[in-house]
N, C-alpha and C positions, 0 to 999 in steps of 0.2 A: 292767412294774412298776419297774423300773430306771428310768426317764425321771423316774417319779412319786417316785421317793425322793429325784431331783434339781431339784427344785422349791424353791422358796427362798420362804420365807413375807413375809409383810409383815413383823413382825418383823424379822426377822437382816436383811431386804433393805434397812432402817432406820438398820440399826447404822451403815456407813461415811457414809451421808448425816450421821447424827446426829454422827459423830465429826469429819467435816469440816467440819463449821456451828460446832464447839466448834474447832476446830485454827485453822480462821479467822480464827473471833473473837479469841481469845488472841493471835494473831500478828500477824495485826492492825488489832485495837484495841487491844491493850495494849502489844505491843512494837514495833508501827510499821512491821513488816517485811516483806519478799514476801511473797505465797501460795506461791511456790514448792514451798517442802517441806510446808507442810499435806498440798499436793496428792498428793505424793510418796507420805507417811504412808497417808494417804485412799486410793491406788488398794493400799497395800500389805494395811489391813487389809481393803479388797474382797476382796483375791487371796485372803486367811486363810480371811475367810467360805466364799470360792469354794472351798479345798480342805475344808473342813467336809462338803459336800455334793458330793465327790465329785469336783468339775472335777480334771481334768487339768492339768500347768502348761502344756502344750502349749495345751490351750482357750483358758486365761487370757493366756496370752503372744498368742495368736490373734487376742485381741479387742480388748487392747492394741494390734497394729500394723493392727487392721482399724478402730480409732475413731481412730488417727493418719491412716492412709492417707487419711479423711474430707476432711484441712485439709490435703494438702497442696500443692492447688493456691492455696489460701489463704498458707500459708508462702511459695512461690517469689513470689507477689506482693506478699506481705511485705516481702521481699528487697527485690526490685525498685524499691517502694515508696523505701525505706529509701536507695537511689540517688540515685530519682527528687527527693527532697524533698532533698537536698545539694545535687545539681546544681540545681535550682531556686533553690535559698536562692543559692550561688555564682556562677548566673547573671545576678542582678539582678531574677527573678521574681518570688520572693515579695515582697522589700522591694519592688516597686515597687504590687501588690496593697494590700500595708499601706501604702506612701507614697499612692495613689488614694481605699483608703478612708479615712482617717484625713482626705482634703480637705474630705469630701462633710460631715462638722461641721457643725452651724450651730445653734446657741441655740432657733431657733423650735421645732424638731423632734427635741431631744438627745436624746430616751426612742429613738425609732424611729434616732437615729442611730446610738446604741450599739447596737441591734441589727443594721443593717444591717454596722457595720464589723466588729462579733466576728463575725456571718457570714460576711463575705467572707476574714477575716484566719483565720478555721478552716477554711474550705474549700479555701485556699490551702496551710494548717501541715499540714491532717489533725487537729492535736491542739487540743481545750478547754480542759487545762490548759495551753499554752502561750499559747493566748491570754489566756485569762482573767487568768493572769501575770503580764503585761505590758500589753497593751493595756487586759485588763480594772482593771488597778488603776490606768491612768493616767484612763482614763473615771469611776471611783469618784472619784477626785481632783475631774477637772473638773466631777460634778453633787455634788457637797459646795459646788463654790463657786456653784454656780447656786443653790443654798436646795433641793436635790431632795434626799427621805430616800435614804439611800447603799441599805435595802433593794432600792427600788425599780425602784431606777440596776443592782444586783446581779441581779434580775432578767431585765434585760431583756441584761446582760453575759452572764448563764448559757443566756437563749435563743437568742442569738445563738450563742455556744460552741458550742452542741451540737445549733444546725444544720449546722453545719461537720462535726463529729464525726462526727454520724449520716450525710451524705449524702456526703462528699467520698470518693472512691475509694483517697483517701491514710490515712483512717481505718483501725486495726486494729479496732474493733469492726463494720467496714461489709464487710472482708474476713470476721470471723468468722462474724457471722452466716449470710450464705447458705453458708459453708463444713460449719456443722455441721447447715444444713435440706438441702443439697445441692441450691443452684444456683449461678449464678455471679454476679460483686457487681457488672457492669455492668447484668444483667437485675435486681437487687435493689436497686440503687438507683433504676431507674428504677420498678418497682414501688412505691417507698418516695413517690413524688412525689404519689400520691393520700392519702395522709394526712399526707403532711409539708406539701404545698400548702396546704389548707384550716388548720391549723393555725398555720401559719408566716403566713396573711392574718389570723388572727384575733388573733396579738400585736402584727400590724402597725395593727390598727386599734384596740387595745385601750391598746397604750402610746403611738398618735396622738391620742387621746383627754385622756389621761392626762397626754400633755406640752404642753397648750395652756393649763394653767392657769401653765407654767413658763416659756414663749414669751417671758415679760418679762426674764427673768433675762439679769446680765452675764456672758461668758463665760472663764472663766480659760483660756486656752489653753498655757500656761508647757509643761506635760509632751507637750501633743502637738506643739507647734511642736518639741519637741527632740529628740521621734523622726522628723520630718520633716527635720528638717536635720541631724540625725549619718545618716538615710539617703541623704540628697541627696549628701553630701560622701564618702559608702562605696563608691556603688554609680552608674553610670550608670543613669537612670529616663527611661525612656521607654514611650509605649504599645504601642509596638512589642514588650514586654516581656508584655504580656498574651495575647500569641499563641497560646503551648500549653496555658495554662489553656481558649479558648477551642475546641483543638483537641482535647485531650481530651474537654470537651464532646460537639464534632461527633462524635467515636469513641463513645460512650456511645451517642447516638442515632443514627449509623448501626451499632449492633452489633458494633463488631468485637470480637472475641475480649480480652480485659482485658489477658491477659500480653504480648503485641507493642506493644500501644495505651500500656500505660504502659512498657517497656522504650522506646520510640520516643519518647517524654514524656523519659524521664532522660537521651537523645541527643542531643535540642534541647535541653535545657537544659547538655548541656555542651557544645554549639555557641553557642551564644549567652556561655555564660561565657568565652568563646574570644574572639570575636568585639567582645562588647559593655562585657565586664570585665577584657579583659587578662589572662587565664587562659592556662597553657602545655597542654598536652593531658596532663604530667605529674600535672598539681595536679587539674586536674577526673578522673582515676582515681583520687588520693588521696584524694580527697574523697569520693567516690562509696564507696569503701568501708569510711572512716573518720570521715565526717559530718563539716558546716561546724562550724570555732568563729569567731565574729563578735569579732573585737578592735576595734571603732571607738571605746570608752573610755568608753561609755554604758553604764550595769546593763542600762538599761532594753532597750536596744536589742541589746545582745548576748545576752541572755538570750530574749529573741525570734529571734531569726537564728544561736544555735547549735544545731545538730541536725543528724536524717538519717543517713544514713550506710547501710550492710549490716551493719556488726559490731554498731551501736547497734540494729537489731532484734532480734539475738540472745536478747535479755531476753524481748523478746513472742513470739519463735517456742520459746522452753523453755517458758513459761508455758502456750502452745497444747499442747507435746507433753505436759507433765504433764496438763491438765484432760483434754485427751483419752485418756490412755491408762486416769486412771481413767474416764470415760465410756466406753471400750470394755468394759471389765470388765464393770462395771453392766450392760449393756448384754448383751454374752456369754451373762450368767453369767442372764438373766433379772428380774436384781432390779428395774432400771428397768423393766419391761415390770409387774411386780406393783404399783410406788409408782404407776405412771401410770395401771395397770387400776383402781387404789382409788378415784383422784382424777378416774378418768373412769367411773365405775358411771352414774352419772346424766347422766352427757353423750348427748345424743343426735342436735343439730343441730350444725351449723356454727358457729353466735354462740356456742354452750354450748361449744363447742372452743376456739374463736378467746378466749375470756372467761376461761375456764380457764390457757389457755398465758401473758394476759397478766399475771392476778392472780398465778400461777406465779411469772413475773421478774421483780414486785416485791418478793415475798415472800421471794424469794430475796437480794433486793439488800438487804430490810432484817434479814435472818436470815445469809446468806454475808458481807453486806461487802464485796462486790465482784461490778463489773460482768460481769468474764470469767464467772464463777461462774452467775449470773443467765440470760446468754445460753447458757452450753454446757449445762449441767444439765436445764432446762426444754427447749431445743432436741433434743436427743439423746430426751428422755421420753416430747416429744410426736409425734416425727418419725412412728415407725408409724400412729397414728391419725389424722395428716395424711392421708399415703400410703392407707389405709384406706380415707380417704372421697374421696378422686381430687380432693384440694386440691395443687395446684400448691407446689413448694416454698417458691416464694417469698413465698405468704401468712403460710408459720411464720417467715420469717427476717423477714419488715415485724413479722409480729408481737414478734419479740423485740425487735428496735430500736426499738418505737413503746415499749416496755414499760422492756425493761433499760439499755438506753439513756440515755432520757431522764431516767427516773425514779434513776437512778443520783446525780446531784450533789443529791438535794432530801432525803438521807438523814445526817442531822451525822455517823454512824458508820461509813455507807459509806466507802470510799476518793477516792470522787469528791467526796462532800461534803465529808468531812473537809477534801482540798485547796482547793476551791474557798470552806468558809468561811475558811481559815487566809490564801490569798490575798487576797480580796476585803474579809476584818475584817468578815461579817457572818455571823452564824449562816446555817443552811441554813433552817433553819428561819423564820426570820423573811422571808427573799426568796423563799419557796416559795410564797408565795400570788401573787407575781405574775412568777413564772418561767410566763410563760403560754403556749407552744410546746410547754413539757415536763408542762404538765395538760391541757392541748388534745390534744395527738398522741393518747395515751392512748384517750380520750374519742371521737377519729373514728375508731381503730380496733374499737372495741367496735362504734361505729353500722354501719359498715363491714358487720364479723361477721355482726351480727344482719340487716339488710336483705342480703345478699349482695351488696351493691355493689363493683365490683372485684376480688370475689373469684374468682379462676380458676381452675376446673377442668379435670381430667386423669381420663384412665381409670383406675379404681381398681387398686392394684397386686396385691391379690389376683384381678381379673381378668385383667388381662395375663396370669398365672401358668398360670390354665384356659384362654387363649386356648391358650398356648404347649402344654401337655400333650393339648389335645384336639387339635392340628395333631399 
């Protein structure tokens, strides 16, 4: 009887969701600020709920370090991360990435070019919004002068962004995700490759299309010849330079473990910033733990090539420990398990799951306001009824990324939108119809769901359970 009087209704299990969608919004949308302490708020009045009905602070504190414990292999690669992308920038890596892509330019093809270069130039950062930034607003520049709507051109800036975002190992949403489905982000981004493929072919043929009627146009090159030549004159560039991007690669597809693969990533690059930039072995540890600042005397270019660092993660791994520790709670305490029994009454296949988790993280992103929010929420809710039906984790973490992810910058209110229309000078709104990577992804993962294409399964976890009991 006791068990049953600690049951948490739909109701009250309500309240901290309902309070942290208001704490949010208010912070912001209105005052511009972290999610930080929403968060903070949010897992406090969980805890409240939770003694309402009994919990112990022992439980609560329990569920807390046991939804942190989730991420934090995610955290140390965080870290690492955060190394890894100084010493690359210090090295002459990324600038030479951005110096290559920024060549491949050319008038006939500018739609698919700006996608190709904010690809390669976020896969290279990790981050959308530093692309879109910089490279993305030097690109709006150049198809303003070709006659191309800037929507358009924004478009094809944001699909590019947040292929990089989504797939590059240097991403914190590409860490999170499988962190909070519980797998790891070298097996989740390769998973990610069947709906990010099909998707990513079909902006590429969508805005090849679309820039044939622009093929005539002359081309202003003023902003990008000036990131090319304050990079030329910073940084020695060579191809030789593209090395450990491609050896991380080859690590991704031969398996290896993520944390060695990218710690041996931040070592080459501060052998090379040694070697190729004139670096002391003093400066490449300062850097590594205190992130590049770019002084070459460009906005454009320094504001591109500052970052990284370990301390400069700092911000994303308190953000991971607050959403998680209220997601341990919820989570504890049973109230996630009632909001996601309600939202899964009628669920009873796969696609009905998989359909479920993604309308979830959008819903989230245009009700939370942010991405983290989108992915950890929905992640954590859906996790058991994964596990349940003996779906491999990394089908919930593709799913949150095809979902929260992308869907993230096409929100004017979200945090990702908000920056990326303030950036780029066009509503989110208005480039959202042909942001076509981030309506695609979406769309193959539903088909996906529904035909069970690439969907892999595992033995369900409450069998394992009577495997284990009847041995």
């Amino acid at each position: 009887m006791a068990e049953k009087k600690r049951e948490i209704g739909l109701f009250m299990a309500l309240v901290p969701v309902v309070f942290l969608i208001g704490a949010l919004f208010t912070v912001i949308g209105i005052y511009k600020l972290d999610p930080h302490i929403p968060l903070v708020c949010a897992t406090a009045v969980a805890a409240f709920v939770a003694t309402l009905y009994k919990f112990s602070w022992k439980e609560i504190l329990d569920g807390m370090l046991h939804g942190i414990s989730l991420a934090m292999g995610a955290i140390l690669i965080l870290m690492v991360i955060g190394t890894m992308i100084a010493t690359w920038i210090q090295g002459g890596i990324v600038p030479a990435m951005i110096y290559y892509g920024l060549k491949i330019l050319s008038p006939g093809i500018f739609l698919v070019a700006c996608l190709l270069i904010c690809s390669i130039v976020s896969l290279g950062t990790g981050s959308s919004w530093s692309t879109a930034g910089t490279v993305g607003v030097a690109l709006i520049a150049v198809g303003k002068g070709l006659g191309i709507p800037v929507e358009v051109v924004a478009g094809a800036v944001v699909s590019g962004a947040y292929f990089g975002d989504k797939m590059s190992p240097l991403s914190d949403t590409t860490n999170l995700a499988p962190a909070v489905a519980g797998t790891d982000v070298f097996t989740h981004i390769r998973h990610m490759i069947y709906t990010t493929g099909p998707g990513y072919l079909i902006a590429l043929v969508l805005f090849g299309l679309m820039g044939m009627k622009y093929s005539g146009g002359q081309l202003d090159t003023s902003n990008i010849e000036t990131i090319l030549i304050t990079i030329k004159s910073n940084f020695f560039i060579s191809p030789v330079l593209l090395l450990p991007p491609l050896l991380v690669i080859a690590m991704v597809i031969l398996k290896i473990p993520p944390l060695p693969a990218l710690l041996g990533g931040t070592v080459l690059g501060g052998i090379l910033a040694m070697v190729y930039q004139s670096n002391t072995l003093a400066q490449v540890i300062s850097v590594a733990q205190s992130g590049f600042t770019s002084k070459t005397g460009s906005l454009m270019v320094d504001e591109l090539l500052t970052g990284g660092g370990l301390l400069n993660m700092m911000n994303t791994v308190a953000l991971i420990l607050c959403a998680l520790s209220f997601g341990g709670i919820m989570e504890r305490t049973g109230m996630l398990a009632t909001i996601a029994g309600a939202l899964l009454k009628r669920v009873k296949r796969t696609g009905s799951l998989i359909a479920v988790t993604i309308f979830s993280s959008i819903g989230m992103n245009i009700i939370a306001s942010d991405q983290y929010m989108a992915i950890v929420i929905p992640g954590r809710m859906y996790k058991p009824a994964f596990d349940k039906k003996g779906l491999h984790p990394k089908n919930l973490s593709r799913c949150l990324e095809d979902s929260a992810t992308l869907t993230s910058p096409l929100i004017p209110w979200n945090t990702c939108g908000a920056f990326m229309g303030a950036a780029l000078g066009v509503n989110p709104l208005l480039y959202l119809p042909y942001a076509f990577l981030n309506l695609a992804n979406p769309l193959v993962s539903l088909f996906y769901g529904y035909t069970g294409i690439t969907i892999e399964k595992i033995e369900p976890i409450e069998e394992k359970k009577e495997q284990k009991i009847d041995a």
